[in-house]
C-alpha positions in Angstrom: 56.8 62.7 38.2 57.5 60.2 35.3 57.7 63.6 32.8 59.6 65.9 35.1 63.4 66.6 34.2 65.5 64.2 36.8 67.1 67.5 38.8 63.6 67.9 40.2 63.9 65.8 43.5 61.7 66.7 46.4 63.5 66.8 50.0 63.5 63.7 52.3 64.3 65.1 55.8 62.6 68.0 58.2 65.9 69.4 58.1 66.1 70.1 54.1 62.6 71.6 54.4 63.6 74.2 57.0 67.1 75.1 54.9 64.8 76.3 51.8 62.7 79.0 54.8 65.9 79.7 56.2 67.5 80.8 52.3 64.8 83.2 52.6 64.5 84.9 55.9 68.5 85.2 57.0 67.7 88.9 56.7 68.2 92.0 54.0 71.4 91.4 53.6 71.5 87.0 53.5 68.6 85.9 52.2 68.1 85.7 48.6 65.7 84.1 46.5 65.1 80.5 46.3 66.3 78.6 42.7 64.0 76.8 40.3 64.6 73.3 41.9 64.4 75.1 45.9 61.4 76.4 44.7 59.7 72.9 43.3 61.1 71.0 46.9 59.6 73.8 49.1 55.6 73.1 47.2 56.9 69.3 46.5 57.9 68.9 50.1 54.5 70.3 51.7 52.8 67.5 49.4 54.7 64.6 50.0 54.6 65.8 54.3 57.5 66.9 54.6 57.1 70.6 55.8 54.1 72.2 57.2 50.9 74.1 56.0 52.7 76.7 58.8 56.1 76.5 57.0 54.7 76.6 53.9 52.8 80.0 54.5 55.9 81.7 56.0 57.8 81.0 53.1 55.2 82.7 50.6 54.8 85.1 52.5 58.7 86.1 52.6 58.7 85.4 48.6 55.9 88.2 48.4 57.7 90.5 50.4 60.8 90.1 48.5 59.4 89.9 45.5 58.8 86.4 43.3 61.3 86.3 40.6 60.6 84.0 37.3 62.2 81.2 38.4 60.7 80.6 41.7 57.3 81.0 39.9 58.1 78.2 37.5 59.4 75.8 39.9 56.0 76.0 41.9 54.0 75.4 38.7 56.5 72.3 38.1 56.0 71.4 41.4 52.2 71.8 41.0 52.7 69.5 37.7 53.9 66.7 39.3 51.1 66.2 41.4 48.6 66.1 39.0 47.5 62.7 37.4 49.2 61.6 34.3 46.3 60.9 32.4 45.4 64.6 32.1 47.9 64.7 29.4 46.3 61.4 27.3 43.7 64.0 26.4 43.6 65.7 23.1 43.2 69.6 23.5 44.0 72.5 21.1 43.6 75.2 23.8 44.7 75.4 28.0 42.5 78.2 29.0 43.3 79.3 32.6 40.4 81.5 33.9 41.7 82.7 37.6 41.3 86.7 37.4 37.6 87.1 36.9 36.0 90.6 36.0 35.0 93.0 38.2 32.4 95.4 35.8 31.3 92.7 33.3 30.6 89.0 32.6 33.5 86.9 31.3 32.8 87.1 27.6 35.4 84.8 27.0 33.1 82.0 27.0 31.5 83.2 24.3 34.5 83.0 22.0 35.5 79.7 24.2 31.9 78.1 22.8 32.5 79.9 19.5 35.8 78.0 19.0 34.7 74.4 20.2 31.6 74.7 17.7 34.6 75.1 15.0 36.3 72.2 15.9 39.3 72.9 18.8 39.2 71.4 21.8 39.1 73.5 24.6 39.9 73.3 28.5 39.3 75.6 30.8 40.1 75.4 34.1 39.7 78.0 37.5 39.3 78.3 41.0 35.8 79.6 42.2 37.0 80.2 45.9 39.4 83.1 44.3 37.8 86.5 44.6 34.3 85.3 44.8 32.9 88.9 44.7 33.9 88.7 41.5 32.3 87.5 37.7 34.1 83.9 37.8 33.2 81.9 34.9 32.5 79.1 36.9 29.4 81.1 37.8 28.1 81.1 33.9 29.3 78.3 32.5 25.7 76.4 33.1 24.3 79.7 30.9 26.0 78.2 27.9 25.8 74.5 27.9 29.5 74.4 28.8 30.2 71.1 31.1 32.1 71.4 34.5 33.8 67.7 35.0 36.1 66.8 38.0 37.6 63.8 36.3 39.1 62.8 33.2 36.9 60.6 32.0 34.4 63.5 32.3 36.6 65.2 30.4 37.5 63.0 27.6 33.3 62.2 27.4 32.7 66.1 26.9 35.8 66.8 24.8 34.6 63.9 22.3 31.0 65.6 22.4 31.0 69.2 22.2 35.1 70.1 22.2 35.1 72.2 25.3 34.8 71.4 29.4 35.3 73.6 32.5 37.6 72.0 35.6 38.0 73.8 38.9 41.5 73.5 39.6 41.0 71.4 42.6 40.0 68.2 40.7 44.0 68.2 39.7 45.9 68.3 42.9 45.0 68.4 46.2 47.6 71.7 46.8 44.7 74.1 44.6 42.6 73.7 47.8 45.8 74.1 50.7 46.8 77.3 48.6 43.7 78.6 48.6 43.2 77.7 52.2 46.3 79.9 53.1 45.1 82.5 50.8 41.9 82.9 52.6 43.3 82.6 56.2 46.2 85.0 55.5 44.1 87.6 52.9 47.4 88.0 50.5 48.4 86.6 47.2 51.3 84.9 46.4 53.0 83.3 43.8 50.3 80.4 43.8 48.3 83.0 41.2 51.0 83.3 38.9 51.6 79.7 38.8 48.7 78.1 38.5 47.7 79.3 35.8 50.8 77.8 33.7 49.7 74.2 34.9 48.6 73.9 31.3 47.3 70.2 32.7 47.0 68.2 29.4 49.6 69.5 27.6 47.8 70.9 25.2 49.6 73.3 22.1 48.3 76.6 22.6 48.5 77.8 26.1 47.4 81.6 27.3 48.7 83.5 30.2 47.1 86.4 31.2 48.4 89.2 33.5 47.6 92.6 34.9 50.2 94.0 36.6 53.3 96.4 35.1 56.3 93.8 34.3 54.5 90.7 35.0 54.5 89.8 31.4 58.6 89.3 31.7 58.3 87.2 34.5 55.7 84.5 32.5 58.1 85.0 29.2 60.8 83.6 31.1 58.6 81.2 33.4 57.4 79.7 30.3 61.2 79.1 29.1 62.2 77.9 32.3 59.3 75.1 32.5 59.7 74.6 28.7 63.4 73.4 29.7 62.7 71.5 32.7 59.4 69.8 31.2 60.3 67.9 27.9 56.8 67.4 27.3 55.9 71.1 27.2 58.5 71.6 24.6 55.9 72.0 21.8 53.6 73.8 23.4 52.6 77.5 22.4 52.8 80.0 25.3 50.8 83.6 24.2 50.8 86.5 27.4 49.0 89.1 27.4 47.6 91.8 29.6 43.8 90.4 30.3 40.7 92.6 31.3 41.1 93.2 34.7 43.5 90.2 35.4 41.1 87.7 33.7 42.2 85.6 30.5 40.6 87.7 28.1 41.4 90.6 25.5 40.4 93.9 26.1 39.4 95.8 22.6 39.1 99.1 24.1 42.8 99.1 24.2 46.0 97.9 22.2 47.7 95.1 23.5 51.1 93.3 23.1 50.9 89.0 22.9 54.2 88.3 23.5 54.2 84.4 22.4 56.4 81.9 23.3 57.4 78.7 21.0 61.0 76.6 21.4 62.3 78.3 18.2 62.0 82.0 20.1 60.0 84.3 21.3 57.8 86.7 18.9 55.3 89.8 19.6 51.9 90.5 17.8 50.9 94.3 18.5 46.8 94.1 18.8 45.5 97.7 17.3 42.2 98.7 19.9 39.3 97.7 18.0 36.9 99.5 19.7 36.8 103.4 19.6 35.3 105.8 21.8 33.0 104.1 23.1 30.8 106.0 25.9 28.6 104.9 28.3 27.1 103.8 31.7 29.0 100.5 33.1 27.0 97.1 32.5 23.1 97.3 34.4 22.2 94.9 37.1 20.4 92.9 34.4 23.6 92.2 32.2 25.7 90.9 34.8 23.2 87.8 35.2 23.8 84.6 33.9 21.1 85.4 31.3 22.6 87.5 29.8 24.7 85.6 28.4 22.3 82.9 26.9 20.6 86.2 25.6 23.7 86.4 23.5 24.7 83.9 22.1 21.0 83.4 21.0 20.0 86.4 19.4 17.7 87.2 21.3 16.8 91.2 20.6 13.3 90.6 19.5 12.0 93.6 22.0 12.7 96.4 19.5 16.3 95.5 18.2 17.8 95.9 22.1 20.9 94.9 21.6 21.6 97.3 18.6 21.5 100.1 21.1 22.2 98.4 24.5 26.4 99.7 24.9 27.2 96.8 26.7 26.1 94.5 23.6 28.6 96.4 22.1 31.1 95.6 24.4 30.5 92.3 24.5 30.2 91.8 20.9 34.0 93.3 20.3 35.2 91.3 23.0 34.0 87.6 20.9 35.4 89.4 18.0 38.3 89.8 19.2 39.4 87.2 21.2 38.0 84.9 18.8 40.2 86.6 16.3 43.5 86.4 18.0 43.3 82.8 19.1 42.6 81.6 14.9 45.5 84.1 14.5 47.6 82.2 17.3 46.4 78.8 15.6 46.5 80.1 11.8 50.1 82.4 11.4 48.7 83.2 8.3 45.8 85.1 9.4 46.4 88.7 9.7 44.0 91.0 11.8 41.3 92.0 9.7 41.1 88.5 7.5 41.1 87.2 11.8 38.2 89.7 12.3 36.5 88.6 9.3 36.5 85.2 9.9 35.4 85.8 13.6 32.5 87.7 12.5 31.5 85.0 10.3 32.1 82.4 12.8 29.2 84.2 15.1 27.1 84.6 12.6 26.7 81.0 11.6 26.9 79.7 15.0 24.3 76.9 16.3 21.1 78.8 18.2 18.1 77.7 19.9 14.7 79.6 18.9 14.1 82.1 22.1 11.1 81.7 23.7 8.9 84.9 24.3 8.4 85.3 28.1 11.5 83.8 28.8 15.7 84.2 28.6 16.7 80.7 27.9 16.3 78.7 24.8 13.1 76.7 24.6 13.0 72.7 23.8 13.9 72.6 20.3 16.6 71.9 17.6 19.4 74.0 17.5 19.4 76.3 14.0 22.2 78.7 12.5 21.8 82.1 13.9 20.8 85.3 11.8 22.0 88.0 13.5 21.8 90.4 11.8 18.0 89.9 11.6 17.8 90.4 14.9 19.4 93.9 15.0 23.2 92.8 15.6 25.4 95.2 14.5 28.2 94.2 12.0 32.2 94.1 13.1 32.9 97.6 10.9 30.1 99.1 13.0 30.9 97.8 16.1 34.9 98.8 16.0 33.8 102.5 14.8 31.1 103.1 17.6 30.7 106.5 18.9 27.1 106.3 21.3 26.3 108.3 23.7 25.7 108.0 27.2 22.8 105.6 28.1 
């Protein structure tokens, strides 16, 4: 807890621990919500064995009922923080890319833009829980489909941050509590604030943070979250927060709609308005076949050499927006000189020059040789200007 502000001190006694449960359940009328520093003892005191997995789960459950506020939120991610192993933050990373939503209808493209990024030089770490909704498209189910490395440890880490910028860690290599929340999670079948707050770990510090939400007002909570652990964390003080509304919850952009990034930096707080870019698109929901993992090596590599598939396949389009424009957004979270379309631009160029394996014939994944710049458009992709005007039909 070497980094955490000096107010943050967990409870010593049995009888502390049962004062925070008690602050919540005296009733409608005398309970009240606990404070950012209640909040970090009551997760802080559960770790150190203090209170109980059964105290514990009473008190998130009365928070649900009641209703998290921002500041009980932050105090759990603080609390979350402080158990996880200093030398997270030694690493160098550009991007903290929380994946804990996962897609319902269609693969998590934002590994595309993720691998996209990392061949441009950032450093990227993206971290999840696979236990969370596993009926869902978690990316820890795809990662292997892109060459993207899943470490535990950061040694791991720093080894496949040096080599190809970018590494996957499920949340449970960083504090033991990832697996007792998701333990109570299971057992109990709700949610609680554990959602919310791990994905604001941000574990290595790194200067660009995302936040995604889904629900109505949430984004209010994480603006003031991130304030709140801005000012009780010196060491996230230069950090970047952007929150947005994500595809079904995950950490990804949607382009069929217009979105608000509300992004948070010590000098203030500041909005960029995200226009849809892509238009009436109509069709059927994503086939069996492009919700494998293949799919997604199919991608990235080009491969479309079965009479130009992708150019009429509506979930290529899809997916092809969606790089775009996440890609886009986070140059134009790293570069504030980058407006929208010189962002698009620049994505589309990105994907076009990225690093490809020649596709075998009777198979989906790259065969054994050297990796060579992609040409798209050879291989019937469709540009950005076509993609963002699309009008197809039904398939």
């Amino acid at each position: 807890m070497d980094n955490q502000n000096r107010l943050l001190i967990g409870v010593s006694e049995p009888a502390e621990y049962r004062q925070l449960i008690k602050v919540l359940g005296r009733g409608k009328k005398g309970s009240r919500s606990l404070t950012l520093i209640e909040s970090f003892q009551l997760v802080r005191g559960f770790y150190d064995k203090i209170g109980t997995v059964t105290q514990l789960s009473v008190a998130l459950m009365l928070m649900r009922v009641k209703g998290e506020v921002a500041a009980e939120v932050a105090g759990v991610a603080l609390a979350l923080r402080s158990t996880i192993d200093s030398q997270w933050q030694q690493l160098e990373v550009d991007i903290d890319w929380p994946c804990y939503g996962a897609k319902r209808d269609q693969l998590p493209y934002l590994l595309l833009s993720a691998k996209l990024l990392a061949e441009k030089g950032y450093r990227i770490l993206l971290h999840g829980d696979n236990r969370v909704l596993p009926h869902r498209q978690h990316v820890a189910h795809f990662i292997d489909a892109l060459g993207i490395v899943s470490v535990s440890t950061v040694a791991e880490a720093q080894v496949a941050l040096t080599s190809s910028r970018i590494c996957y860690v499920n949340a449970d290599a960083f504090s033991p509590l990832v697996s007792s929340f998701t333990d109570i999670q299971q057992e109990i079948g709700l949610r609680s604030l554990f959602q919310s707050a791990i994905r604001c770990i941000n574990p290595t510090n790194a200067s660009l943070s995302l936040r995604s939400f889904f629900h109505p007002g949430l984004d209010k909570i994480h603006i003031n979250l991130a304030r709140m652990m801005a000012e009780n964390d010196p060491s996230l003080g230069k950090t970047t927060v952007a929150i947005f509304k994500g595809y079904q919850g995950e950490c990804e952009l949607n382009p069929r709609s217009s979105t608000s990034i509300h992004v948070v930096k010590r000098d203030g707080l500041n909005q960029m308005n995200l226009p849809t870019q892509l238009n009436a698109l109509i069709g059927s929901k994503a086939q069996e076949e492009e919700l494998q993992a293949q799919w997604l090596t199919a991608l990235w590599h080009g491969e479309a050499e079965n009479g130009n598939i992708f150019r009429y396949s509506t979930e290529f389009l899809r997916a092809y927006s969606a790089v775009i424009t996440n890609t886009a957004v986070l140059l134009m979270l790293t570069d504030s000189s980058l407006s929208i379309d010189s962002a698009n631009t620049l994505a589309a160029e990105y994907w076009m020059s990225r690093s490809t394996y020649p596709v075998a014939d009777d198979t989906h994944f790259p065969c054994d040789a050297n990796p060579v710049a992609s040409k798209p458009l050879q291989r019937g992709v469709v540009t950005y200007t076509e993609v963002g005007n699309a009008h197809t039909d039904s398939v």
